[in-house]
DOTORFI-275415 format. One line per field, with one value per residue: residue number from 1; residue in three letters; x, y, z of N, C-alpha, C in turn. Coordinates in steps of 0.05 Angstrom, whole numbers. Atoms other than C-alpha are relative to their C-alpha. Layout:
num	NUM;...
residuo	ALA;...
n.east	X;...
n.north	Y;...
n.up	Z;...
ca.east	X;...
ca.north	Y;...
ca.up	Z;...
c.east	X;...
c.north	Y;...
c.up	Z;...
! end
This chain:
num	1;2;3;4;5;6;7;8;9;10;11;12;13;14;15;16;17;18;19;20;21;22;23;24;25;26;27;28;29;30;31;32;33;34;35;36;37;38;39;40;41;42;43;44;45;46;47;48;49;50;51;52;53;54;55;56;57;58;59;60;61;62;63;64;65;66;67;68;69;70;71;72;73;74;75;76;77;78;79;80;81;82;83;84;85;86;87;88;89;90;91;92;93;94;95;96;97;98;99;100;101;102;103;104;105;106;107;108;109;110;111;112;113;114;115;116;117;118;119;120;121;122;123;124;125;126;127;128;129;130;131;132;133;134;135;136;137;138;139;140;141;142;143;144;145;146;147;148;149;150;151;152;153;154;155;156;157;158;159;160;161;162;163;164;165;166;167;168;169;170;171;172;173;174;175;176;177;178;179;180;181;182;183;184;185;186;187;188;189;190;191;192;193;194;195;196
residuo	UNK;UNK;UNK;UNK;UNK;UNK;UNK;UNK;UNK;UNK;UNK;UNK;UNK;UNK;UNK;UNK;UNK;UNK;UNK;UNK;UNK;UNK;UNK;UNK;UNK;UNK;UNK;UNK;UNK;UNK;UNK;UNK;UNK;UNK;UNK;UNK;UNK;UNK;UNK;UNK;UNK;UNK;UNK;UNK;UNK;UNK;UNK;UNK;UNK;UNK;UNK;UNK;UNK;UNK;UNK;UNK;UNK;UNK;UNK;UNK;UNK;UNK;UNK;UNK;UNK;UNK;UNK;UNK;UNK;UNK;UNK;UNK;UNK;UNK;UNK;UNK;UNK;UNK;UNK;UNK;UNK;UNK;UNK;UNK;UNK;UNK;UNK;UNK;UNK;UNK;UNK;UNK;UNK;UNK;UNK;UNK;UNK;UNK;UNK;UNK;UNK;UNK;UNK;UNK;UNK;UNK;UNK;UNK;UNK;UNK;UNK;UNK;UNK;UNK;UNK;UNK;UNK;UNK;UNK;UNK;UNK;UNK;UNK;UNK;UNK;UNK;UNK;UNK;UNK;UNK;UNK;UNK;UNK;UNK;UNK;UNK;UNK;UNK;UNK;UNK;UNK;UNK;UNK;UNK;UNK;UNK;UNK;UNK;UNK;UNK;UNK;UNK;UNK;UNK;UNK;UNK;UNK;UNK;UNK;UNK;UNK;UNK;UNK;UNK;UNK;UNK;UNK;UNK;UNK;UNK;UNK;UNK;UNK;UNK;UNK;UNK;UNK;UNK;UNK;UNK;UNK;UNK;UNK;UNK;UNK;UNK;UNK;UNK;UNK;UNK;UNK;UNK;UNK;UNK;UNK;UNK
n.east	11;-22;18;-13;14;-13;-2;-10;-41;-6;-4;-18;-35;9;-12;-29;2;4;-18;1;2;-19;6;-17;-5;-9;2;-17;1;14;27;-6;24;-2;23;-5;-11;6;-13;-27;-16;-29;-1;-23;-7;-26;13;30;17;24;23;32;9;-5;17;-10;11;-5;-19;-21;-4;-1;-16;-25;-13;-6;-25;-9;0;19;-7;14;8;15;5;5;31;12;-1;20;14;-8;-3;19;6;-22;2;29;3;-19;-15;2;15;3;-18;12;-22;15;24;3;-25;-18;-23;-26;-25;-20;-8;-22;-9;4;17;22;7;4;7;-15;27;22;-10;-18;-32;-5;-19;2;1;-7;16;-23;14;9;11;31;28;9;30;23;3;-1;-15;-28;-23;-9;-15;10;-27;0;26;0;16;-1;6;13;11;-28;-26;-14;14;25;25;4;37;2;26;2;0;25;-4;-13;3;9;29;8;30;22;19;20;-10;-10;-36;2;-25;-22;4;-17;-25;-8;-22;-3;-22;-16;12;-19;-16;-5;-26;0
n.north	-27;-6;-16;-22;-24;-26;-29;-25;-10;-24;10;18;-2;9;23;-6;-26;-4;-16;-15;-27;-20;-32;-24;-28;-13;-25;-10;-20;-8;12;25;12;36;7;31;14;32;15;-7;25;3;10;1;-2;-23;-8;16;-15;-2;-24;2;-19;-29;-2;-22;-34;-4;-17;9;0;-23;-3;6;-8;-30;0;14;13;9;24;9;22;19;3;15;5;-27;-31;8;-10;-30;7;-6;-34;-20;10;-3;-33;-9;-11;-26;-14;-1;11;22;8;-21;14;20;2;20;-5;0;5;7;25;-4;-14;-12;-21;7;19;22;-1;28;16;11;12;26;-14;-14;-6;-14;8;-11;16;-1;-4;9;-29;10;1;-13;-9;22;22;-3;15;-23;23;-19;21;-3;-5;11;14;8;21;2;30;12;14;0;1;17;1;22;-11;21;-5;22;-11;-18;-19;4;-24;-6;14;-9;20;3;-12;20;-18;-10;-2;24;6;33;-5;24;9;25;-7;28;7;21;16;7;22;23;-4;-30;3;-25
n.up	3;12;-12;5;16;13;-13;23;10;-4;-29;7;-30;-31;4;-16;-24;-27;-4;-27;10;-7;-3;3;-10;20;-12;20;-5;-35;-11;-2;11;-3;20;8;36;-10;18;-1;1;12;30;9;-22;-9;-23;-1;5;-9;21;-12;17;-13;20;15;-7;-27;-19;0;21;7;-26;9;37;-6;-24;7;-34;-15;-9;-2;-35;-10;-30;-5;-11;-12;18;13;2;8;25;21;-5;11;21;4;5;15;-29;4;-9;-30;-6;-10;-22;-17;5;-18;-24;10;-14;27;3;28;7;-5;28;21;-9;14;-22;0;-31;-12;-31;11;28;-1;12;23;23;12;28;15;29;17;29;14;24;20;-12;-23;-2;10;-7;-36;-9;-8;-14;-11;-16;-27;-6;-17;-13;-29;-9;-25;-4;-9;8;29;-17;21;33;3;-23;-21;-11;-26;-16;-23;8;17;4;24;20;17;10;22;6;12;15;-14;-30;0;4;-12;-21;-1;-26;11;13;6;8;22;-4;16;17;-6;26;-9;-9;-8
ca.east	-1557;-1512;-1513;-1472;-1509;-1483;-1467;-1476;-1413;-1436;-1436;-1373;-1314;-1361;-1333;-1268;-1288;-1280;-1213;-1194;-1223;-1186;-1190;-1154;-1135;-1117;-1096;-1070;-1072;-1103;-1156;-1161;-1214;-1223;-1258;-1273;-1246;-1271;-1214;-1140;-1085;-1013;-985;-908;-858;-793;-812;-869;-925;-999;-1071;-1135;-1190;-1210;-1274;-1248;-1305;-1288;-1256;-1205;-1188;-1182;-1136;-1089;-1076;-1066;-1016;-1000;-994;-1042;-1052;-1081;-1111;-1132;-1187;-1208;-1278;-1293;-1290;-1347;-1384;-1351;-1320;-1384;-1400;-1342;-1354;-1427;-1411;-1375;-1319;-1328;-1376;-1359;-1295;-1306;-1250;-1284;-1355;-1338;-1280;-1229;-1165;-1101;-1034;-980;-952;-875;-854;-898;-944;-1005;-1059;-1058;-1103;-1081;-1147;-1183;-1142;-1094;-1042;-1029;-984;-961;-968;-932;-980;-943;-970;-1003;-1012;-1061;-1103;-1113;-1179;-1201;-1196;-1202;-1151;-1085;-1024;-976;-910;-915;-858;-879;-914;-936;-978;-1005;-973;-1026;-1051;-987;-924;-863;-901;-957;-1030;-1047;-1131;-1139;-1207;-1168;-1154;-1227;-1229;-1180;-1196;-1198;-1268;-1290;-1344;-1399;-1445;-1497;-1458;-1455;-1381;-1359;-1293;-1234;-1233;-1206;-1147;-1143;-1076;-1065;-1040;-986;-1017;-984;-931;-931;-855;-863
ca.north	-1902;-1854;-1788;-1742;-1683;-1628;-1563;-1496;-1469;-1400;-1442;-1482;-1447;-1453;-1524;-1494;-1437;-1462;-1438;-1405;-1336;-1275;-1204;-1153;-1098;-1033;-967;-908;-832;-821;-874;-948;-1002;-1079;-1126;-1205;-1248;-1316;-1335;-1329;-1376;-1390;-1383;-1383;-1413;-1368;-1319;-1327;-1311;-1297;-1272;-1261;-1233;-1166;-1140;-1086;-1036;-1034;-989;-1031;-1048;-972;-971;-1018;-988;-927;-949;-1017;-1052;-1096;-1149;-1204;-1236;-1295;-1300;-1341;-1373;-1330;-1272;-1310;-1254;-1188;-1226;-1228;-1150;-1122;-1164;-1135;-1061;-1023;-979;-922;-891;-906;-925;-1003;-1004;-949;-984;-1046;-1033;-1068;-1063;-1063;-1058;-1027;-1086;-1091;-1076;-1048;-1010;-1044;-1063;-1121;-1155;-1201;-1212;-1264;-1284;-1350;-1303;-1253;-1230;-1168;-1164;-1117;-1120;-1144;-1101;-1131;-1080;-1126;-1142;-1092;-1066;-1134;-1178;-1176;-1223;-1180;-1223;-1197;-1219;-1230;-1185;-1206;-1261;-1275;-1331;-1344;-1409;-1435;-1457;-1449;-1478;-1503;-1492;-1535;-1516;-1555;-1556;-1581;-1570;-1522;-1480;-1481;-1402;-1393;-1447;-1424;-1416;-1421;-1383;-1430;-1371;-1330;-1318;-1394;-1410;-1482;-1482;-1528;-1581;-1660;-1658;-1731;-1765;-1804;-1871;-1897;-1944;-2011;-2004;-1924;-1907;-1837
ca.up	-507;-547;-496;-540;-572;-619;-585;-625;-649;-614;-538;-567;-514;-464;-472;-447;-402;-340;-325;-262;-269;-259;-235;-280;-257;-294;-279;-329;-316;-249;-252;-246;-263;-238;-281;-283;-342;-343;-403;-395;-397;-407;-472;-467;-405;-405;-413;-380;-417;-407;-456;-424;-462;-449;-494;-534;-513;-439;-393;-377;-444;-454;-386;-413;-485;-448;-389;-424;-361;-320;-273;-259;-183;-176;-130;-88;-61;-18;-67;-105;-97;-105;-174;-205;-178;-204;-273;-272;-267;-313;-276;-326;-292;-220;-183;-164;-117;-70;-91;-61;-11;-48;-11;-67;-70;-120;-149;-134;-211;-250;-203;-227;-167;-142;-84;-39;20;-12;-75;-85;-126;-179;-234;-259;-335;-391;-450;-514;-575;-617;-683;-731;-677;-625;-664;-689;-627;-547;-537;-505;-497;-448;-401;-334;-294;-235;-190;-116;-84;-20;5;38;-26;-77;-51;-98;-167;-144;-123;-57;-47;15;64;111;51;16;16;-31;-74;-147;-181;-247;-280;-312;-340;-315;-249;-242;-215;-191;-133;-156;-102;-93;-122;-158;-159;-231;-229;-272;-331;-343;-402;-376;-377;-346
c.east	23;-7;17;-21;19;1;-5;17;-9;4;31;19;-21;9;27;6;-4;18;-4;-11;9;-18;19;-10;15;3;20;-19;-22;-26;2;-26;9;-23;-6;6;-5;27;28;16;31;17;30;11;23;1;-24;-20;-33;-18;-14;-11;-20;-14;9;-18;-4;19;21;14;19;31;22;14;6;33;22;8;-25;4;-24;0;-8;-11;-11;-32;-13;-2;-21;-13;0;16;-18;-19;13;4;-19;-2;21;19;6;-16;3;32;-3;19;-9;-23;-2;18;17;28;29;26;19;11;43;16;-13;-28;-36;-21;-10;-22;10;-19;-16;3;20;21;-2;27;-3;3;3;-18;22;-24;-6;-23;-28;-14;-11;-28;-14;-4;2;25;28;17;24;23;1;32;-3;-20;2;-26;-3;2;-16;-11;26;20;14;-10;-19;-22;-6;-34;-2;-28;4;7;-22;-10;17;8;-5;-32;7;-24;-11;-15;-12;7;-6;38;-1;37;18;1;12;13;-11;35;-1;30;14;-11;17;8;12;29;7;4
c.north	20;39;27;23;24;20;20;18;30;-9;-18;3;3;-35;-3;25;-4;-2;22;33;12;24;18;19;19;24;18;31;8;-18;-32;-16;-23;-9;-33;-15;-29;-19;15;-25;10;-2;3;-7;24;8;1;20;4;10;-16;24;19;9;32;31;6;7;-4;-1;33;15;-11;-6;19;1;-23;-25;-14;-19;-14;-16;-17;-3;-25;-11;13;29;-10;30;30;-9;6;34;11;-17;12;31;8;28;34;26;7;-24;-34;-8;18;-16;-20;-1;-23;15;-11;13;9;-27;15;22;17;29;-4;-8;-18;-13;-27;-9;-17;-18;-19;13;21;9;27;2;23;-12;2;11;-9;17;-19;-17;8;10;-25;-22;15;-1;16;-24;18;-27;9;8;-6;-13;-4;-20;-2;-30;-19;-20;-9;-4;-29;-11;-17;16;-29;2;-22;16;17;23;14;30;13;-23;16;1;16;6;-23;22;12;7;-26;-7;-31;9;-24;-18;-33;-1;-38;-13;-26;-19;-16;-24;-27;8;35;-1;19;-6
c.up	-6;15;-16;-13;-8;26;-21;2;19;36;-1;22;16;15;11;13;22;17;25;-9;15;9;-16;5;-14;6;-24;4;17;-1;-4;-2;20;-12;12;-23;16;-30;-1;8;-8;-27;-4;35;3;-32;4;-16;3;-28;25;-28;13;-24;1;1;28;10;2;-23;-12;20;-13;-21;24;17;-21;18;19;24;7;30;-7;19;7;14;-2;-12;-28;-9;-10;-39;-20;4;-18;-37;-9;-6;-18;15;-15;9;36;9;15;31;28;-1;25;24;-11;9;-32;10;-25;-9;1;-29;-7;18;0;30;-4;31;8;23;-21;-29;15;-11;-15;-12;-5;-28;-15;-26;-21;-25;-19;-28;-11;20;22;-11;-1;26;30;12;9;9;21;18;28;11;29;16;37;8;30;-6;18;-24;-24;15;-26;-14;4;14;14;12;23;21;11;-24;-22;-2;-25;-17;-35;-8;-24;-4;-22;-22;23;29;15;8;19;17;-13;27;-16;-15;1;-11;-19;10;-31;-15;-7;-33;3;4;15;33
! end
């Protein structure tokens, strides 16, 4: 029985959207936003670099052309719920950080807040300008000036998912306010002829 079936090309990165999702955070002349991004990733090691995408007619968006500056949390589990809140409202109209009681943090460098009850880490992030495609595209690339981790779950460059730390497990948005928790960590075993 052959169980593959097409996808349509407009569900296609849902195929690869299920990536830890983020919180940016954004702040630029007396006001500040938080959002959810379900797509962001790594795109350079030293120095380190970062994109998330960031829909070009939203507040934030608007926050960090303005400042240039962001960051990003990672949260964790337990923040299931205020993730997809603060994804749901738009923060032009209403401060989300008052809204929900979101406790923040300057960020050491850049000033940017960051939260730390409830998240596995965050980054502060200098956006890198990007002239031919700040109108045409979401996508904001940017370098990270600084990072922090709680080691309960992050310790010497590794994530450690373990039952007593199932709170700040990453999650992953699915759709529809659908998210799934990173969990069992599987250790790969070495293939025969494998020289690694």
């Amino acid at each position: 029985m052959n169980h593959w079936k097409p996808v349509p090309l407009e569900q296609a990165s849902r195929l690869l959207n299920h990536g830890p999702t983020v919180l940016v955070t954004s702040a630029s002349g007396g006001r500040r936003n938080i959002m959810a991004a379900a797509w962001s990733m790594p795109v350079e090691f030293v120095p380190p670099r970062v994109s998330v995408v960031i829909d070009k007619k939203t507040f934030t968006k608007e926050l960090v052309a303005s400042g240039g500056v962001f960051g990003l949390c990672i949260p964790g589990a337990v923040l299931i719920d205020l993730t997809y809140a603060v994804g749901s409202v738009s923060g032009r109209e209403v401060d989300k950080f008052r809204r929900y009681g979101i406790e923040a943090r300057p960020g050491p460098v850049l000033g940017v807040p960051v939260l730390e009850a409830g998240c596995s880490a965050w980054m502060e992030c200098r956006l890198i300008p990007e002239a031919h495609t700040e109108d045409a595209y979401d996508t904001c690339f940017a370098e990270v000036l600084s990072a922090a981790a709680d080691s309960r779950i992050f310790q010497g460059g590794h994530w450690e998912w373990r039952e007593d730390n199932r709170d700040l497990h990453t999650i992953h948005h699915l759709g529809a306010g659908l998210f799934v928790r990173a969990a069992e960590p599987i250790r790969a075993r070495a293939l025969p002829g494998n020289s690694a």
